[in-house]
Each structure stands twice: as structure tokens, then as C-alpha cells.
C-alpha positions in Angstrom: 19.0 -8.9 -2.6 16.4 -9.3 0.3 15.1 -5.7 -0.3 14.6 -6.5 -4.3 12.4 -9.2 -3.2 10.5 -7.0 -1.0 9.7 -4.4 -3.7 9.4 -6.8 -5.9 6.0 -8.4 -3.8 5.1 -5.0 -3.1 4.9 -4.1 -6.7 3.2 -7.1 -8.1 0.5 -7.0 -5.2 -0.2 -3.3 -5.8 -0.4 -3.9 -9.8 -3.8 -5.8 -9.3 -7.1 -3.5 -9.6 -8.7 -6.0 -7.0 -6.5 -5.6 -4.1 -6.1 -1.8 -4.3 -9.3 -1.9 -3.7 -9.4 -4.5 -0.7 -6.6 -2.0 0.6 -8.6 1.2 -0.2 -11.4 -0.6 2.5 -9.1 -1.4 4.7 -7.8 2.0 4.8 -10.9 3.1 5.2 -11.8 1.3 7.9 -9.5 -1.7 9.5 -10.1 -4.6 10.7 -12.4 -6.4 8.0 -13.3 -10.0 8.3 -13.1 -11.9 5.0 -16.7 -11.9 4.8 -16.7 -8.0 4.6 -14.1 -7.9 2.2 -16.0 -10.5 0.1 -19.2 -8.4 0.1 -17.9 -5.7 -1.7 -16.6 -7.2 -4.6 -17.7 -9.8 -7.8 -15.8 -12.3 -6.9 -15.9 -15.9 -5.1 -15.0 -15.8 -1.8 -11.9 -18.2 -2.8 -10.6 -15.0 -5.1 -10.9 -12.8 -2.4 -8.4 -15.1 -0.4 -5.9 -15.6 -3.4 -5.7 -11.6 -3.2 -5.5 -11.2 0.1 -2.6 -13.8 0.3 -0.6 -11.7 -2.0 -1.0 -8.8 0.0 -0.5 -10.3 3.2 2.9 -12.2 1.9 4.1 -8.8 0.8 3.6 -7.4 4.2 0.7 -5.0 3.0 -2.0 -6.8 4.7 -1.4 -8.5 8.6 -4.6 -10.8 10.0 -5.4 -11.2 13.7 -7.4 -14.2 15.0 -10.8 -13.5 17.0 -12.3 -16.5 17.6 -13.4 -18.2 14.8 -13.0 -15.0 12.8 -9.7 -13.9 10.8 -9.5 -9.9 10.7 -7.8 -7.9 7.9 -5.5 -4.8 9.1 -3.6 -2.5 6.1 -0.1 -2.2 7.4 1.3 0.9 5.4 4.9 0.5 6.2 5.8 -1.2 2.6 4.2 1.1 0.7 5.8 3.9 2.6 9.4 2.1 1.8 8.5 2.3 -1.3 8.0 5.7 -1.5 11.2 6.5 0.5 13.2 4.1 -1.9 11.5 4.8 -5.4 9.5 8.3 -5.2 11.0 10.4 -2.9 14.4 10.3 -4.2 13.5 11.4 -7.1 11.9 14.3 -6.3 14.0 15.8 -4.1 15.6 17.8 -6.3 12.7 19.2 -8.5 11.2 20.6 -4.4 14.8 21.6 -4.0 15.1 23.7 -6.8 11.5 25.3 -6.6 13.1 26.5 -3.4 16.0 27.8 -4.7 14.0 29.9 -7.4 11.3 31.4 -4.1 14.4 32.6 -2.7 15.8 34.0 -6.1 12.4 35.2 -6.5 11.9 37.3 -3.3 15.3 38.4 -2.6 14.7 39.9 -6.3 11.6 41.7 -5.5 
């Protein structure tokens, strides 16, 4: 039930337009303070820190203190669960068979 909860967090904070793109940043280069986040994007600094929550309490976003400045870091592990639980199941056996018919296909030839 645990792991429902997980994905569940996962899913809902990927869902927003706003923090995949406070997560595309991040990816793009880590360690953001709030005030670099907050730069890029419409939106009060108080909305910036609602979305960030959501992706830090679904483990998609972990903060380190600096002195008086909080720092952002993307931590890819959930999203790569996801995969592994939701994607790459089911597409194992479409790449499986593609492989099959290259063998049909040379050993034909």
C-alpha cells in the first residue's frame, strides 16, 4: 500500500505544468536557491514554495541548507521507479518481439 502512495505523489506532482518545469531547471542545472527558481516563472514567490513542497514530499525534489540559503537538488530516483513499475513493463514485449522478427529477418535473408 506504501508504494501506491508513492506513485500516487509522484503522479500528482508530475501532473502540474509548473513543477515540470521547476524540475526541467533543476535538471538542468542543480542546486537552485528558491530565488532562482522564482525568477523564472509568473508566479509569487509563495507559489513557487507550494510547488516545490509537492515535489519535495514526493521525493522528486531534496533541499540542502547553506547558510541562510535553502538549495533545490532533482533526485531522479522516483521518476525512474516509475518508469521501471509503469513503462517498462509494458514494453518489454513489443522490444522483445522486434527482436524476434531481426532474427526471422536475417536468418531469412
Amino acid at each position: 500500500m506504501i508504494r501506491a502512495m508513492d506513485d500516487d505523489q509522484v503522479f500528482k506532482a508530475l501532473a502540474d505544468a509548473t513543477r515540470r518545469h521547476l524540475l526541467d531547471r533543476l535538471f538542468e542545472r542543480d542546486g537552485r536557491t528558491l530565488t532562482e527558481l522564482e525568477s523564472e516563472l509568473e508566479m509569487s514567490r509563495f507559489g513557487v514554495m507550494k510547488h516545490l513542497r509537492v515535489l519535495e514530499d514526493a521525493g522528486l525534489v531534496v533541499t540542502r541548507r547553506e547558510g541562510r540559503e535553502k538549495h533545490h537538488f532533482l533526485n531522479p530516483v522516483p521518476i525512474r521507479l516509475i518508469h521501471d513499475r509503469w513503462i517498462d513493463k509494458y514494453t518489454e514485449h513489443r522490444v522483445a518481439a522486434l527482436a524476434d522478427l531481426k532474427h526471422e529477418l536475417e536468418e531469412s535473408a
